[in-house]
N, CA, C and O atoms as a CHARMM CRD file, in Angstrom:
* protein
*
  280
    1    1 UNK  N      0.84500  -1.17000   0.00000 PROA 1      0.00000
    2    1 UNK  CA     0.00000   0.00000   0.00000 PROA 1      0.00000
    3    1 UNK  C      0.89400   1.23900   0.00000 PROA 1      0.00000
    4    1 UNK  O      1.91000   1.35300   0.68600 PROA 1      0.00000
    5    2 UNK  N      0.39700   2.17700  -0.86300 PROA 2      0.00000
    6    2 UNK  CA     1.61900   3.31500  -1.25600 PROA 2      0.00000
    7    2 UNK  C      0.05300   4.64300  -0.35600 PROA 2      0.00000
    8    2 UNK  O     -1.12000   4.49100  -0.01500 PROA 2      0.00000
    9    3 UNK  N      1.15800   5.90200  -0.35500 PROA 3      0.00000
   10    3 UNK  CA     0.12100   7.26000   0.50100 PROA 3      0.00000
   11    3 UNK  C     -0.27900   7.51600  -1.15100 PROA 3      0.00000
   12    3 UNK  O      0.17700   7.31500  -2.27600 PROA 3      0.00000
   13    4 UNK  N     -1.46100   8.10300  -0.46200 PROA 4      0.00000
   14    4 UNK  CA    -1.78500   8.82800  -1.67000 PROA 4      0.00000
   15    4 UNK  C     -1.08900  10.36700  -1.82400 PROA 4      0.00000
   16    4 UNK  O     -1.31300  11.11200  -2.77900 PROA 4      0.00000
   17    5 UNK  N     -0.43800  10.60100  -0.99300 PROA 5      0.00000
   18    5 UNK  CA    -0.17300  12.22600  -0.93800 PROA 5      0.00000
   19    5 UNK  C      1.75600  11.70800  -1.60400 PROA 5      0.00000
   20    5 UNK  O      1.93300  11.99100  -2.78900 PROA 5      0.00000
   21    6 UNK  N      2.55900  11.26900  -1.12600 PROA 6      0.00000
   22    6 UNK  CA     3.48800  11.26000  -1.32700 PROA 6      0.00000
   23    6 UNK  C      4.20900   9.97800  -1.75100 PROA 6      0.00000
   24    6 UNK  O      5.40900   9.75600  -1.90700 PROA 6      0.00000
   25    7 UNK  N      2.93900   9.05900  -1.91900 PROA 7      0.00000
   26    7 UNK  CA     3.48500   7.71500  -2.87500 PROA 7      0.00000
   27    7 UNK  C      4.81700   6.94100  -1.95800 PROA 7      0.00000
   28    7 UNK  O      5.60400   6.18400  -2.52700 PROA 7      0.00000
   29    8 UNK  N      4.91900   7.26600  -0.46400 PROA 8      0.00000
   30    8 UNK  CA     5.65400   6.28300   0.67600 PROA 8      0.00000
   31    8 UNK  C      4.45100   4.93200   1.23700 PROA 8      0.00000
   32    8 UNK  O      3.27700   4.56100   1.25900 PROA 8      0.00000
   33    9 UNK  N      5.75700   4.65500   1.59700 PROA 9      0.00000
   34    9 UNK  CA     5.40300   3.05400   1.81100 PROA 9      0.00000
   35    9 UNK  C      4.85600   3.04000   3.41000 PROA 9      0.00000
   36    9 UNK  O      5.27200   3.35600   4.52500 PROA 9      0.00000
   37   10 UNK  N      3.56500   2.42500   2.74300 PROA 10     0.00000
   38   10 UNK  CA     2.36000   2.79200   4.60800 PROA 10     0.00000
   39   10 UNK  C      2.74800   1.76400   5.33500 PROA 10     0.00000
   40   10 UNK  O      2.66300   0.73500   4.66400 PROA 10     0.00000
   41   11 UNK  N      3.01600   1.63400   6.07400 PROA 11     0.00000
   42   11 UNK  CA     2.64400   0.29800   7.37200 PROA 11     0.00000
   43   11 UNK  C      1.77400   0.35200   8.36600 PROA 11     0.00000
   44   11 UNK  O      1.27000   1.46300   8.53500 PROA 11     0.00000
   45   12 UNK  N      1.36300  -0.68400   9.23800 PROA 12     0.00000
   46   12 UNK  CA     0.46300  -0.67200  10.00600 PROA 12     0.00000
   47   12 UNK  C      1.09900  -0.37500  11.67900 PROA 12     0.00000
   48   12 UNK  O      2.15600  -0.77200  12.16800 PROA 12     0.00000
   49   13 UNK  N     -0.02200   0.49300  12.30900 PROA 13     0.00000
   50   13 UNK  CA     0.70200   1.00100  13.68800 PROA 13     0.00000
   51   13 UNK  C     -0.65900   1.59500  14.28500 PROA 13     0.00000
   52   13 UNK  O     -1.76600   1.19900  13.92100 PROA 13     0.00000
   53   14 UNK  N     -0.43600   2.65000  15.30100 PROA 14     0.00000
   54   14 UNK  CA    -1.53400   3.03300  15.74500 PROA 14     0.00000
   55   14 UNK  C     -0.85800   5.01100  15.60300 PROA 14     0.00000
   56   14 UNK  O      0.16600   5.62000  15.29500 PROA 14     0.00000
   57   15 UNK  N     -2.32600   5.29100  16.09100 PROA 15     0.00000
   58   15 UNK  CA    -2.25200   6.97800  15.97900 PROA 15     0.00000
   59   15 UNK  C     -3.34100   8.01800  16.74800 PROA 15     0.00000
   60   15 UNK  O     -4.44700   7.51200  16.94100 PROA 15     0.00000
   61   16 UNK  N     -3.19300   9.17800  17.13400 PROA 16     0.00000
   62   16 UNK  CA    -4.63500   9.74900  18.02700 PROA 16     0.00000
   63   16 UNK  C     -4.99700  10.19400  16.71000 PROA 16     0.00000
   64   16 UNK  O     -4.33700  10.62300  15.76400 PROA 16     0.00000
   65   17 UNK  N     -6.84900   9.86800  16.99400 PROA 17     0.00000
   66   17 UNK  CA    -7.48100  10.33600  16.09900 PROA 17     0.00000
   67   17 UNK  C     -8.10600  11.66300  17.37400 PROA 17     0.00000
   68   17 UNK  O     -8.09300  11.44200  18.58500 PROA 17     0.00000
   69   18 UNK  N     -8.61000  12.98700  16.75200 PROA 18     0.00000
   70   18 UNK  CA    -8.94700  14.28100  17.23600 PROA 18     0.00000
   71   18 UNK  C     -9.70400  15.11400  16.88200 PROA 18     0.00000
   72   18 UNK  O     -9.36700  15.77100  15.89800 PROA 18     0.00000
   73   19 UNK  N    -10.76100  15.35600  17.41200 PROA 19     0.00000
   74   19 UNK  CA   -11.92000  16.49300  16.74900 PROA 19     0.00000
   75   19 UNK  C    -12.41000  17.53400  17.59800 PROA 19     0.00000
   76   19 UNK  O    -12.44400  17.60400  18.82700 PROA 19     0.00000
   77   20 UNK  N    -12.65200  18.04800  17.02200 PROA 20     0.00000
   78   20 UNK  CA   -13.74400  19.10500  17.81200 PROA 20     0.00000
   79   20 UNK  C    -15.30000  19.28400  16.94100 PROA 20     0.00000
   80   20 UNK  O    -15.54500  19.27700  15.73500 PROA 20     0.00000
   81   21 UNK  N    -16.13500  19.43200  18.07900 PROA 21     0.00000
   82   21 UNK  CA   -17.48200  19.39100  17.98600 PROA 21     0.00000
   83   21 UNK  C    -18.25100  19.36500  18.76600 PROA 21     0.00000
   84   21 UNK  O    -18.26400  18.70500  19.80500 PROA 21     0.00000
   85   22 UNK  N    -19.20300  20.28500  18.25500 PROA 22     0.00000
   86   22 UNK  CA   -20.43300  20.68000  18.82400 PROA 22     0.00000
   87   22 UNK  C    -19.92500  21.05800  20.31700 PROA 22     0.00000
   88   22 UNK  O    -20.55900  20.49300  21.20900 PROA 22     0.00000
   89   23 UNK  N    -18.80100  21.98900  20.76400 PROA 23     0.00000
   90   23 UNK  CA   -18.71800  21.81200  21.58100 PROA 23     0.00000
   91   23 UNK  C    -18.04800  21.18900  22.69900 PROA 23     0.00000
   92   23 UNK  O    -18.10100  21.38500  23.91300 PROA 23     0.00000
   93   24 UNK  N    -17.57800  20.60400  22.16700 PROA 24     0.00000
   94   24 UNK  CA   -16.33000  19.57000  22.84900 PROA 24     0.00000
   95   24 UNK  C    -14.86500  18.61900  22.39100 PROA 24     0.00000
   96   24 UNK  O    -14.52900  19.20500  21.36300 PROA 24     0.00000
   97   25 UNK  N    -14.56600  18.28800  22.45500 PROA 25     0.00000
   98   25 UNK  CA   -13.06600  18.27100  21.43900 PROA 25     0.00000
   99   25 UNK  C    -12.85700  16.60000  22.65300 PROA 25     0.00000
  100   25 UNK  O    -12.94700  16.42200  23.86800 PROA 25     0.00000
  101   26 UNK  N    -12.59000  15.81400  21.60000 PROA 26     0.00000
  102   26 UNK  CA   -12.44500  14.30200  21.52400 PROA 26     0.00000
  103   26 UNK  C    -11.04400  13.58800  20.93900 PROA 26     0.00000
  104   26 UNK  O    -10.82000  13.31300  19.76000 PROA 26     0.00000
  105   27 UNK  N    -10.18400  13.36900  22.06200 PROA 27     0.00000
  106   27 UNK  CA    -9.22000  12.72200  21.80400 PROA 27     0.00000
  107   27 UNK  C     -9.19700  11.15200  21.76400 PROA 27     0.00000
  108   27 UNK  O     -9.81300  10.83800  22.78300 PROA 27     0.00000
  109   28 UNK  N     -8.80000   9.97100  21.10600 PROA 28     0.00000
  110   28 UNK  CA    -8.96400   8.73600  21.42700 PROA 28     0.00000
  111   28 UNK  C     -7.25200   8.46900  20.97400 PROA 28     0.00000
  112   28 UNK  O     -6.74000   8.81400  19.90900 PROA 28     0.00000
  113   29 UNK  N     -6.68400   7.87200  21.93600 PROA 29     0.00000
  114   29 UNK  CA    -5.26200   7.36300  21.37800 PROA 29     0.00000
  115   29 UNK  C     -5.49800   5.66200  21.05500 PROA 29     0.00000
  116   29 UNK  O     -6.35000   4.86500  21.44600 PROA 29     0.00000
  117   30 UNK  N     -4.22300   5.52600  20.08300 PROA 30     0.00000
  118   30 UNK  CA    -4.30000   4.33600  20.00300 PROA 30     0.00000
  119   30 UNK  C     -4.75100   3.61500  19.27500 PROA 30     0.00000
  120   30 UNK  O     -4.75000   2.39000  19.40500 PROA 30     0.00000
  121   31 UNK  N     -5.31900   4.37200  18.18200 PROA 31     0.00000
  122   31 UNK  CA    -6.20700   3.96800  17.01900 PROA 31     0.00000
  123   31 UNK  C     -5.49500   3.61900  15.76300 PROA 31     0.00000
  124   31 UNK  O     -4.80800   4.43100  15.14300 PROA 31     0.00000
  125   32 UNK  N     -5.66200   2.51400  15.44500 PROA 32     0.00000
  126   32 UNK  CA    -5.23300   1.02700  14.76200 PROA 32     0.00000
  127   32 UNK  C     -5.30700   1.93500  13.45800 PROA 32     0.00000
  128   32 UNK  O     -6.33800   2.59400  13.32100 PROA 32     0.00000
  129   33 UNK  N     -4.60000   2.00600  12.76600 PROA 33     0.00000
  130   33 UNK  CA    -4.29500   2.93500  11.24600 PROA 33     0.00000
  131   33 UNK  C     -3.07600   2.81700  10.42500 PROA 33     0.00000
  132   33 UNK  O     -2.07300   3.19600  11.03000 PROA 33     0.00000
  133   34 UNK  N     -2.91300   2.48700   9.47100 PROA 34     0.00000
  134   34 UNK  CA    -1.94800   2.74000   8.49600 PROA 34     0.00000
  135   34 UNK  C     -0.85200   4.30400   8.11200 PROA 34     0.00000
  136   34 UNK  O     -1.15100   5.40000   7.63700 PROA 34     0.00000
  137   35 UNK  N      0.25000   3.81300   8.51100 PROA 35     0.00000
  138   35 UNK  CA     1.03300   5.07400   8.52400 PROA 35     0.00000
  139   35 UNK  C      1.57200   5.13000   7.19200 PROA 35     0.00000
  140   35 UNK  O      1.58100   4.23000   6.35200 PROA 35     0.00000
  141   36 UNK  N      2.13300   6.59800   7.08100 PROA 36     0.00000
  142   36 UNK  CA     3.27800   6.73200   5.74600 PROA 36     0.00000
  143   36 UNK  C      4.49400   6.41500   6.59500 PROA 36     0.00000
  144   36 UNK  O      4.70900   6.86600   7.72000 PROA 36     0.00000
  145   37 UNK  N      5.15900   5.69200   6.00000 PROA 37     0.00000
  146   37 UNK  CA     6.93900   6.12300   6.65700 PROA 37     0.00000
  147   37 UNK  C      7.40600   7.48600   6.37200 PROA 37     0.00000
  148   37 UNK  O      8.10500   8.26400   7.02100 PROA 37     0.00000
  149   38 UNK  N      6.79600   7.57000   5.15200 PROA 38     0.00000
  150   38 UNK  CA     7.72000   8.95400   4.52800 PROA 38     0.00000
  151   38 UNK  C      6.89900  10.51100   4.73800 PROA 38     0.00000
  152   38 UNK  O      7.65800  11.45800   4.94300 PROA 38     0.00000
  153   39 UNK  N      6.08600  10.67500   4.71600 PROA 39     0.00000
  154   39 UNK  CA     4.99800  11.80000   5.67000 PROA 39     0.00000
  155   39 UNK  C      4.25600  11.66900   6.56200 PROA 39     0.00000
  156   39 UNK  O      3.39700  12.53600   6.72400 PROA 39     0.00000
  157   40 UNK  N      4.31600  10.67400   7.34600 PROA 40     0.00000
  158   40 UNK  CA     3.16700  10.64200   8.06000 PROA 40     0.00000
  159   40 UNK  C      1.77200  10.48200   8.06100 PROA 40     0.00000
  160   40 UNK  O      1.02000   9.86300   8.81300 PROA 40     0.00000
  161   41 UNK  N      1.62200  11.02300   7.27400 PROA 41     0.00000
  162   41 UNK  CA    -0.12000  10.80400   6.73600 PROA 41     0.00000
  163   41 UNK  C     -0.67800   9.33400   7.64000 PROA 41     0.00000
  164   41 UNK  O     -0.00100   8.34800   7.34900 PROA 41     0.00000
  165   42 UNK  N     -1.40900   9.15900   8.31500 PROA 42     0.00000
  166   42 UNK  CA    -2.31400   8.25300   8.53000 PROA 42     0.00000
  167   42 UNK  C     -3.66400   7.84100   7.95400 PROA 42     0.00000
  168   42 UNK  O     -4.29400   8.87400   7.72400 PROA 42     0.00000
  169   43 UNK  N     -4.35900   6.77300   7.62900 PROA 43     0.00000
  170   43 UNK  CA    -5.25100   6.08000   6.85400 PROA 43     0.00000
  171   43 UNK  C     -5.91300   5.55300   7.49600 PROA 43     0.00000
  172   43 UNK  O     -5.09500   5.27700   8.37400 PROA 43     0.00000
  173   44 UNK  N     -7.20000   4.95700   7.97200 PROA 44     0.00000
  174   44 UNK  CA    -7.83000   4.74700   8.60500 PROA 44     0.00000
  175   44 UNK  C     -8.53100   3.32000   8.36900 PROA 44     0.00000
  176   44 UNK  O     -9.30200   3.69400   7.48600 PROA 44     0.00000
  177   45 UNK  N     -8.72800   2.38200   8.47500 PROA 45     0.00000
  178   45 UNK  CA    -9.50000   1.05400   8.20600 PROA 45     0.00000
  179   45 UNK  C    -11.16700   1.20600   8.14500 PROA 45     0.00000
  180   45 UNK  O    -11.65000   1.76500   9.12900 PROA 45     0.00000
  181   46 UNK  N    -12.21400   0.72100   6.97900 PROA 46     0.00000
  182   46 UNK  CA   -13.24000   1.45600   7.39200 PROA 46     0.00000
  183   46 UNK  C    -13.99800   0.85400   8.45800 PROA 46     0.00000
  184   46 UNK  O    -14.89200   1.57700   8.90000 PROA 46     0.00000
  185   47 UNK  N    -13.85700  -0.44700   9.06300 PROA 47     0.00000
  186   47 UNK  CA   -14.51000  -0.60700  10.18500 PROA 47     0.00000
  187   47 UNK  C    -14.11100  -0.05900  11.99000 PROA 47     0.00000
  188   47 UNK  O    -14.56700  -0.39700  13.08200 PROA 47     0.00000
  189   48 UNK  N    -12.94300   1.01800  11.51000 PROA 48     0.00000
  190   48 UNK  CA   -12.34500   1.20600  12.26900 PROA 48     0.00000
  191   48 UNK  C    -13.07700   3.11400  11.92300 PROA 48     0.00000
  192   48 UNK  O    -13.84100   3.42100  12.83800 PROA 48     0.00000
  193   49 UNK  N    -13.00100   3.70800  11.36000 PROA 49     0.00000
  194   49 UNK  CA   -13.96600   5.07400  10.66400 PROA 49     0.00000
  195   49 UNK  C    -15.38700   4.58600  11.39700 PROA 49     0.00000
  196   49 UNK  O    -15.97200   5.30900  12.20300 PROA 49     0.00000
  197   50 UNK  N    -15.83700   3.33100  11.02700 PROA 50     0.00000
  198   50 UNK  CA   -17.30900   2.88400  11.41800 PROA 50     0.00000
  199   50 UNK  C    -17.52700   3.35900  13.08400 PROA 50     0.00000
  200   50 UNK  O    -18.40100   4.15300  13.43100 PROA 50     0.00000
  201   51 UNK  N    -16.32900   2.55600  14.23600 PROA 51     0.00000
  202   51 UNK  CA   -16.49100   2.37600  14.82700 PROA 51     0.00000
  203   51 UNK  C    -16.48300   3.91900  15.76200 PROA 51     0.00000
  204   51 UNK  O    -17.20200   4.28600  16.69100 PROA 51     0.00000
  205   52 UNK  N    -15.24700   4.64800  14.99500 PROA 52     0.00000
  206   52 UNK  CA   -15.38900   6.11200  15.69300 PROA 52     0.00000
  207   52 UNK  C    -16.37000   7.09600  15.09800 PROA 52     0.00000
  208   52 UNK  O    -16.35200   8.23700  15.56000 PROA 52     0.00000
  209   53 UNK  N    -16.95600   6.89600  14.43700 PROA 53     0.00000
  210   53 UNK  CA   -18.49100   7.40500  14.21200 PROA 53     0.00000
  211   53 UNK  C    -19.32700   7.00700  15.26100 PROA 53     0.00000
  212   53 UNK  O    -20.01100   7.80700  15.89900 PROA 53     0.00000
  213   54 UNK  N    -19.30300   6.01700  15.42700 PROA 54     0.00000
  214   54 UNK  CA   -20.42100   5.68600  16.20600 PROA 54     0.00000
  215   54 UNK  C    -20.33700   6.35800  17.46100 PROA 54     0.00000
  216   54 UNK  O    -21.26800   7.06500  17.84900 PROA 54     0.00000
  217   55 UNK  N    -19.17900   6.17600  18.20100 PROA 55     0.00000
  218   55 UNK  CA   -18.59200   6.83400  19.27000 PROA 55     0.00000
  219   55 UNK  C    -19.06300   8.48300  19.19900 PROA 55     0.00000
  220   55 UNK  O    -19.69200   9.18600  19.99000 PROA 55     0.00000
  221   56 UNK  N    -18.55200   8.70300  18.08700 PROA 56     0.00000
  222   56 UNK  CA   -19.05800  10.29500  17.94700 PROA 56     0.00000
  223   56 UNK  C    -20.78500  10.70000  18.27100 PROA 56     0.00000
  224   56 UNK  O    -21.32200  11.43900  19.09600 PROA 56     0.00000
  225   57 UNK  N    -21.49700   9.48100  16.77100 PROA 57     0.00000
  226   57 UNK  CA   -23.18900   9.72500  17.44200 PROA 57     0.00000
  227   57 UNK  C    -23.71400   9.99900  18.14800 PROA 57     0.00000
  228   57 UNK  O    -24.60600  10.83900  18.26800 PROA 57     0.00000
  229   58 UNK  N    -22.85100   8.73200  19.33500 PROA 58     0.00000
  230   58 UNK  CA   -23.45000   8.96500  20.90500 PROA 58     0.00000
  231   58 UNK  C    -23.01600   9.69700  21.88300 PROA 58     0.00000
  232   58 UNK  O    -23.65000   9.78800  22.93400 PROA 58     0.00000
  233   59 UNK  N    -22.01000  10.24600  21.69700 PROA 59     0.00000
  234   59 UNK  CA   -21.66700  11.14600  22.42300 PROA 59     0.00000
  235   59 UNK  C    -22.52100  12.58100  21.72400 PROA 59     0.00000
  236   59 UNK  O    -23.17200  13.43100  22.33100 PROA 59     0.00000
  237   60 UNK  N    -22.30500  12.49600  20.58700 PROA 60     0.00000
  238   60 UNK  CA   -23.79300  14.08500  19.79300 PROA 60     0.00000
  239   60 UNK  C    -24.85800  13.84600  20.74100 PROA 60     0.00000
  240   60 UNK  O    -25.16100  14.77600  21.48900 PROA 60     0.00000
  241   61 UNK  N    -25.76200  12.23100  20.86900 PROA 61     0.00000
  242   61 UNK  CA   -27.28900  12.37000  21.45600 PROA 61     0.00000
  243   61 UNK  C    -26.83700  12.74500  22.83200 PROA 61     0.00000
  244   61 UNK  O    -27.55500  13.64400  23.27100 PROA 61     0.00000
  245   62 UNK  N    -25.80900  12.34000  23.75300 PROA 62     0.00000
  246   62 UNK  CA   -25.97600  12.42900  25.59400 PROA 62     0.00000
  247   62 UNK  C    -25.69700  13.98800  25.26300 PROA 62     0.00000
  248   62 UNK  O    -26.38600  14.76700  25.92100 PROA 62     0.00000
  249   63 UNK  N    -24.79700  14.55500  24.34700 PROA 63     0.00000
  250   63 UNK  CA   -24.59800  15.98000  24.74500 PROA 63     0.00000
  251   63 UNK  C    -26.04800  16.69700  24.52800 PROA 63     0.00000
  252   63 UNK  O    -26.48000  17.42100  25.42500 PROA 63     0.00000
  253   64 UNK  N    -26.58200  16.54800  23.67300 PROA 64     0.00000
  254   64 UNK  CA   -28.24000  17.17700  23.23400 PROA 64     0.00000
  255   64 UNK  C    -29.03400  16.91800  24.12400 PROA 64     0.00000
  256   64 UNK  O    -30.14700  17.44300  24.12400 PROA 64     0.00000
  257   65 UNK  N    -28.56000  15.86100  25.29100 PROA 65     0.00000
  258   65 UNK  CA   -29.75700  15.90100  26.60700 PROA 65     0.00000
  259   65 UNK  C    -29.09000  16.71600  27.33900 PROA 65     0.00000
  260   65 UNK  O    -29.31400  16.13400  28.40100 PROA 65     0.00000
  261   66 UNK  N    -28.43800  17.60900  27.64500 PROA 66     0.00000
  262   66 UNK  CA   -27.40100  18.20200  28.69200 PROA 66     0.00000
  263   66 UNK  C    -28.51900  19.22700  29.05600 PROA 66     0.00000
  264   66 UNK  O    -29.36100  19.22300  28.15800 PROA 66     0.00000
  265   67 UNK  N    -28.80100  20.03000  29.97200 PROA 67     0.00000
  266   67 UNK  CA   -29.01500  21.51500  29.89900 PROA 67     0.00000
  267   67 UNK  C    -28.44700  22.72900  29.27800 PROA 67     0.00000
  268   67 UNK  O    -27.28400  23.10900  29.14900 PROA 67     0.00000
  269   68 UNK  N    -29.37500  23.14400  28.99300 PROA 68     0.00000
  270   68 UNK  CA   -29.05800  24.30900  28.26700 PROA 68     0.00000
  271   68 UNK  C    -28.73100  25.49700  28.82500 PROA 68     0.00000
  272   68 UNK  O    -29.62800  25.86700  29.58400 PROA 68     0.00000
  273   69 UNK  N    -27.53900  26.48200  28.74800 PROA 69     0.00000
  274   69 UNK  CA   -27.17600  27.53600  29.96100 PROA 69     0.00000
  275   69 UNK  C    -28.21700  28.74400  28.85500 PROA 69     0.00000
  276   69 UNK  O    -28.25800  29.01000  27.65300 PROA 69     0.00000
  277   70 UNK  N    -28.99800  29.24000  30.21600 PROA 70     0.00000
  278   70 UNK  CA   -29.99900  30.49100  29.97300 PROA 70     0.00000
  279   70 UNK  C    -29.24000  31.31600  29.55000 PROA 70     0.00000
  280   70 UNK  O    -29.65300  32.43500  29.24300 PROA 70     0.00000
């Protein structure tokens, strides 16, 4: 498997995936992904995309029950 950005040779390792949203900013380390040797770039597996979506969903619905500051 070659990057798409710089055509280096990917291997498999782990990496933090990181967002922000709606409000809150979500770190997960450790996440199983395909590296570049040669930039870095990380790639993601899609049942592994699947699984931090989901994570994301539910953390969107508990935050939408929170109170709302007046």
């Amino acid at each position: 498997m070659k990057c798409i950005h710089c055509q280096g040779k990917m291997q498999k390792g782990t990496t933090s995936y990181n967002v922000n949203r709606k409000g809150y900013h979500l770190l997960l380390d450790h996440v199983s992904a395909w590296i570049c040797d040669q930039c870095g770039e990380s790639y993601f597996e899609a049942q592994d995309i699947h699984s931090i979506q989901e994570v994301i969903r539910t953390i969107d619905q508990q935050i939408a029950k929170l109170p709302k500051a007046a």
